[in-house]
MINU-165336 format. One record per atom (N, C-alpha, C): residue in one letter; x, y, z. Coordinates in steps of 0.001 Angstrom, whole numbers, plus 500000, padded with zeros to 6 digits. Layout:
N
aXYZ
...
***
This chain:
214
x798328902178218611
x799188902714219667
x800450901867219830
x800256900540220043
x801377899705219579
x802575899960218777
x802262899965217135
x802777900251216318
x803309901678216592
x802882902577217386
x803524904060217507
x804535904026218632
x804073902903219648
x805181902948220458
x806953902475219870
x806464901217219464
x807332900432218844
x808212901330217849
x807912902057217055
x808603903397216248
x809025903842216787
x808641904743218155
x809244905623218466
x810356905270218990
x810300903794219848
x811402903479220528
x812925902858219713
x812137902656218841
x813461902101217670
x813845903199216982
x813191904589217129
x813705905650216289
x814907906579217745
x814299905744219377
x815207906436220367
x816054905192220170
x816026904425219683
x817021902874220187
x818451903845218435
x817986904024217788
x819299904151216327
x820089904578217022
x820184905969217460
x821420906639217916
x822437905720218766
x822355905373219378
x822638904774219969
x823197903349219627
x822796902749218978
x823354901489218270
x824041901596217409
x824082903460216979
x825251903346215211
x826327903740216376
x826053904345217078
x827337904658217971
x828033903894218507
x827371902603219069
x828147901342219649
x828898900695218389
x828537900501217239
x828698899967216274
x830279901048216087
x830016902298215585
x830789902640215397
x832325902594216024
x831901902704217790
x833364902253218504
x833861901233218309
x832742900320217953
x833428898876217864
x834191898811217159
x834025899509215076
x834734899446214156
x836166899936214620
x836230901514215427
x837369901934215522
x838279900878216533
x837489900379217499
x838553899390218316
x839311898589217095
x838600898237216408
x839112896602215352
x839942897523214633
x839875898792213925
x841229899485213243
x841641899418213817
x842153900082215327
x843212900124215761
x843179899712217139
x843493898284217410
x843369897928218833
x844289897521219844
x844422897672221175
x845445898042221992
x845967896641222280
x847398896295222495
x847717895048222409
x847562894296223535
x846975894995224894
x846703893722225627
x845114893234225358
x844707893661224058
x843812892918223798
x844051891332223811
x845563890914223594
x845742889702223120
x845628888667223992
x845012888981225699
x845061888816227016
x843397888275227223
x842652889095226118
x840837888477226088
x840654887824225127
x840471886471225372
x840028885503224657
x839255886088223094
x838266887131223655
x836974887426222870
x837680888278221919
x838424889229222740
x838563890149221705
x840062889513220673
x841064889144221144
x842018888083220321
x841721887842219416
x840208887714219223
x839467886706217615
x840175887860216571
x839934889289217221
x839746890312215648
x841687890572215730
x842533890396215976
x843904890797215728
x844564889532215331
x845277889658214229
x846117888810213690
x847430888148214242
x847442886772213746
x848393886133214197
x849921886780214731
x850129888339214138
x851699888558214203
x851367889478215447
x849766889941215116
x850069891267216360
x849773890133217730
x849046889272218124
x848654888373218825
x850667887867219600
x851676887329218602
x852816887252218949
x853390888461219585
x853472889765219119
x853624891076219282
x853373891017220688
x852332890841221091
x851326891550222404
x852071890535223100
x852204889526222851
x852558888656224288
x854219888729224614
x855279889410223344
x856023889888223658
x856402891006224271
x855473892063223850
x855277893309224957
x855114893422226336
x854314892725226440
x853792892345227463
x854783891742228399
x855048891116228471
x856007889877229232
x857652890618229268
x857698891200228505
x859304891737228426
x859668893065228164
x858715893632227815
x858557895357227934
x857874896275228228
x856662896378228828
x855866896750229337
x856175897248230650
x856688897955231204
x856218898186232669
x858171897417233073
x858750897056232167
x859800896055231982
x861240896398232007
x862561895853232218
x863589896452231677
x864516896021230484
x863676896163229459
x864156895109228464
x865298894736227940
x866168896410227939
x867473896132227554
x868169894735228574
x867924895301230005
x868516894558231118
x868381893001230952
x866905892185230340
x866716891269230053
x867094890580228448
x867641891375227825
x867769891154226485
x869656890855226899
x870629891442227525
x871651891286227946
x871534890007228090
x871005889482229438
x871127888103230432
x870536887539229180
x869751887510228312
x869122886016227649
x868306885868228002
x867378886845228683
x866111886303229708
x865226885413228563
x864970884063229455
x863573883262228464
x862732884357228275
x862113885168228726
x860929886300228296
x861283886730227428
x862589886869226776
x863214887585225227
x863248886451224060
x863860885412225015
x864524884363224071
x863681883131223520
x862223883438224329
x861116882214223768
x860981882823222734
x860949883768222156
x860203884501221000
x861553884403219509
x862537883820220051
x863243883724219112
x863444881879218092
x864294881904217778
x864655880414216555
x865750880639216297
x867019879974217998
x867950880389217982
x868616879412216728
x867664877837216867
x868357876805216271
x868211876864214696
x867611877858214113
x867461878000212764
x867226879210212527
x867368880904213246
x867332882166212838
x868914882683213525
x869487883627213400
x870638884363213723
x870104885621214422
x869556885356215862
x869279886567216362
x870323887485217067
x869991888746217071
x870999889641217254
x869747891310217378
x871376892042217887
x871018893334218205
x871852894191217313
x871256895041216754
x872009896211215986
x872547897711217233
x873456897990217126
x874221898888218205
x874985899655217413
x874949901050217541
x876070901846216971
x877028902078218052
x878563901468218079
x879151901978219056
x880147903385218801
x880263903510217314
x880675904583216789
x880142904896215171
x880502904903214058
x879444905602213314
x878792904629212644
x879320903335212773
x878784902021212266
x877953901556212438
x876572900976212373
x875349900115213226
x875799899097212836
x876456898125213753
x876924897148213869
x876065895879214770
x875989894559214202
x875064893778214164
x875403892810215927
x875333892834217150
x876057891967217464
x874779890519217951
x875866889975218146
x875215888686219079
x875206888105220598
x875115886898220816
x874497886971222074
x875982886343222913
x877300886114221656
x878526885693222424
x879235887260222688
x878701888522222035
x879215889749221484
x878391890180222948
x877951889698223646
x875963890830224960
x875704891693224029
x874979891226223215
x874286891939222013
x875112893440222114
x876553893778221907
x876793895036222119
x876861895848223356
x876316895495224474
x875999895966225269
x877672896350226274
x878369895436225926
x879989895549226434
x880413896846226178
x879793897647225077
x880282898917225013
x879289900166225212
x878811899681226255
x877923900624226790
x878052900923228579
x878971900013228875
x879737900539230274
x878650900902230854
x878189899793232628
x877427900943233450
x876173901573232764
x875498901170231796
x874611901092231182
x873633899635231090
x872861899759232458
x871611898216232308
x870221898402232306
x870233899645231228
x868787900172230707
x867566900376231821
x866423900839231823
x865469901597232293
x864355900304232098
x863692900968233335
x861929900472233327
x861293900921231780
x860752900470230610
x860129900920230376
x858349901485230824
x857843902473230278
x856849902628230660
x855078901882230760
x854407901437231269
x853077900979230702
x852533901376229644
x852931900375228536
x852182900476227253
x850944899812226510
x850298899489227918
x849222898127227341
x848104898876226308
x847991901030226721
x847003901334226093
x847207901950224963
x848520901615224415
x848906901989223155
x848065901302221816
x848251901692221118
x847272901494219869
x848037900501218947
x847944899653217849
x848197899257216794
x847999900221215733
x848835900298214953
x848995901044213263
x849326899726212538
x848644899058212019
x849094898175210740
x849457898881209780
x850603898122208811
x850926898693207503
x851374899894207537
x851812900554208710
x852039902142208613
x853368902435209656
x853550903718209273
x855144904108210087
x854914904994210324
x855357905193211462
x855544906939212179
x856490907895211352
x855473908989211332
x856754910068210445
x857358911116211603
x858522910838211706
x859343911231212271
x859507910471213932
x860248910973214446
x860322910509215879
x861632909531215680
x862434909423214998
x863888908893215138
x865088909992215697
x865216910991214832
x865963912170215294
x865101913162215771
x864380913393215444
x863086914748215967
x861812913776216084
x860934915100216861
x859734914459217445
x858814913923216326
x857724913070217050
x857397912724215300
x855928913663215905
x855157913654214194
x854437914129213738
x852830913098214241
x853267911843214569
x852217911206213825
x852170910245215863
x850698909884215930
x850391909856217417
x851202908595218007
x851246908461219095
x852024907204219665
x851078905728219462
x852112905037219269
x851148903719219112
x852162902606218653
x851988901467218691
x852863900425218167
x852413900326216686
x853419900552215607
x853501900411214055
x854848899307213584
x853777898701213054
x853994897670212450
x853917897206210684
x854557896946210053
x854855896686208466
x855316896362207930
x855087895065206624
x855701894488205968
x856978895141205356
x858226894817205194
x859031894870204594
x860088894039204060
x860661894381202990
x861129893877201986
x863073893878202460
x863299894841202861
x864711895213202987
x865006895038204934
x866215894744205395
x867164894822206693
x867638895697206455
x868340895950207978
x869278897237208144
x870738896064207859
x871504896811206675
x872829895981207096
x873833896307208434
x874529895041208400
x875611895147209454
x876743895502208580
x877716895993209812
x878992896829208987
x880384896154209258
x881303896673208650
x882292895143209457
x883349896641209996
x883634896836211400
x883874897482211481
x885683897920211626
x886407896754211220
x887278896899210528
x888102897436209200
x887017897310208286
x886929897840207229
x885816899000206884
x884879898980207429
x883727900012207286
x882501899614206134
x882917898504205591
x882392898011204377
x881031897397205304
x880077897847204054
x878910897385204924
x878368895566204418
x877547895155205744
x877507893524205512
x875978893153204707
x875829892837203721
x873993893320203458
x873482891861204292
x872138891978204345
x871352890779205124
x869982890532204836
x869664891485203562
x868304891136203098
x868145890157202373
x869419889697201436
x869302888298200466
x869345887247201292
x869877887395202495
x870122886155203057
x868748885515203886
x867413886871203839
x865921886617204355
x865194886742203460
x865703886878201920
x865100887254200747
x863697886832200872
x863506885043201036
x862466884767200629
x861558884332202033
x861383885239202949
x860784885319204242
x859967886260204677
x859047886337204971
x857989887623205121
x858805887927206029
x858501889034206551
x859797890198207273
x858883891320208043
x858595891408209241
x857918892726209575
x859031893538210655
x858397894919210262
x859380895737210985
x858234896809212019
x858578896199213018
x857849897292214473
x858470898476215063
x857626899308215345
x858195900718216001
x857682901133216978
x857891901354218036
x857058901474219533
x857592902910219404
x856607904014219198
x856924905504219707
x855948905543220859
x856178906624221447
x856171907148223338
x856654908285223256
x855599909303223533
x855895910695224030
x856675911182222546
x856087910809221444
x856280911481220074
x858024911087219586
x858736909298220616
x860084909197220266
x859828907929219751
x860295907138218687
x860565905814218604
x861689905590219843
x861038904471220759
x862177904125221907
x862626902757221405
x862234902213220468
x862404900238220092
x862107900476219139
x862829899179218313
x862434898530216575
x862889897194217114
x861820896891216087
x861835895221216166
x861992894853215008
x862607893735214788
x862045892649213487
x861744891743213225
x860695891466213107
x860175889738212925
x860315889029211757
x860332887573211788
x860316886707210551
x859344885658210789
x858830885430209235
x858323883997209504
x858561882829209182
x859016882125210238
x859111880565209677
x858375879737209899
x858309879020208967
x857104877923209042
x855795878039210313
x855106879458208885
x853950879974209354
x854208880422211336
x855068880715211770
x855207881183213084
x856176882589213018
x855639883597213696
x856517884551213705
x857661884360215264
x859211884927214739
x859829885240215457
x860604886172215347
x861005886777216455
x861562888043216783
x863508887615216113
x863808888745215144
x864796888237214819
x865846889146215116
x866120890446215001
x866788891898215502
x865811892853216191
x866773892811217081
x866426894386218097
x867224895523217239
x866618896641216987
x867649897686216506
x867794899005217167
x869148898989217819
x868887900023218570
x870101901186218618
x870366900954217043
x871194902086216857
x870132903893216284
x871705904724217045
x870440906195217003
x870861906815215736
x870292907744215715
x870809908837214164
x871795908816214112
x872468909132214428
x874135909042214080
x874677908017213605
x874124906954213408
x874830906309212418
x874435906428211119
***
């Protein structure tokens, strides 16, 4: 009788344990970045998304980032390597995406009466490693909301907008791992990011926030 109990209850206990098991796997594919806030769960997300989350968090979330990215706010500017990276904002002020800096208000001088929006609470957005949203730059995208994130090889160049001649900037990070982030919301990319790594630390190196039209 023993032995029959013991069966039966481990044959009511399976269901149930492939199922816990199973959520667990899907959390670790794709997990929401204020995970980076629980000790426990922190263990399973990687060093860049771990940087990621505490930049979200702190400066865009619930946030007004443009507004703080203007002033220099430390919540923007810890995440940078002013003394050894060239951080900057990409801005189209006419058909150019033009690179500026922080003596330039990242561009923002030509946006008049423009000191950007709350963004929305994004803590339950998802991670996409290695992957990009299809579509959602000019049209809606196809593919679900979530923060996407991925190695890349190439920058957006800057343009000189005197001449129109464009400025390239990938040789000059040639030999630097390079990730490029995309925060879509309501089926739009609203942010791109770009990170670098130096000496094994990621930092935030361009905001890009020029639209289709350029």
């Amino acid at each position: 009788m023993k032995k029959l109990n013991t069966h039966l209850i481990a044959t009511l206990l399976l269901p149930a344990i492939f199922l816990s098991c199973e959520n667990t796997v899907s959390e670790q594919e794709n997990p929401s970045f204020n995970q980076a806030n629980d000790s426990k769960s922190s263990k399973n997300l990687s060093d860049f998304e771990v940087v990621l989350s505490n930049l979200l968090l702190q400066s865009f979330s619930e946030k007004n980032f443009d507004s703080l990215l203007y002033v220099s706010s430390p919540l923007i500017m810890k995440f940078t390597d002013p003394e050894n990276l060239e951080f900057g904002r990409f801005y189209n002020p006419g058909i150019y995406c033009k690179l500026f800096s922080r003596h330039d208000k990242y561009g923002f001088e030509f946006q008049e009466g423009y000191y950007g929006q709350d963004q929305p609470d994004i803590t339950g957005l998802a991670f996409f490693s290695d992957k990009q949203p299809e579509g959602g730059y000019c049209e809606e995208s196809v593919s679900p909301d979530g923060i996407y994130y991925n190695m890349v090889n190439e920058l957006p160049d800057d343009w000189d907008l005197d001449t129109g001649e464009p400025i390239p900037l990938s040789d000059k990070y040639k030999d630097f791992e390079k990730m490029e982030v995309q925060i879509q919301i309501k089926k739009m990319i609203v942010k791109t990011l770009y990170f670098i790594k130096q000496k094994n630390r990621w930092y935030l190196l361009f905001v890009y926030d020029c639209d289709c039209s350029a």
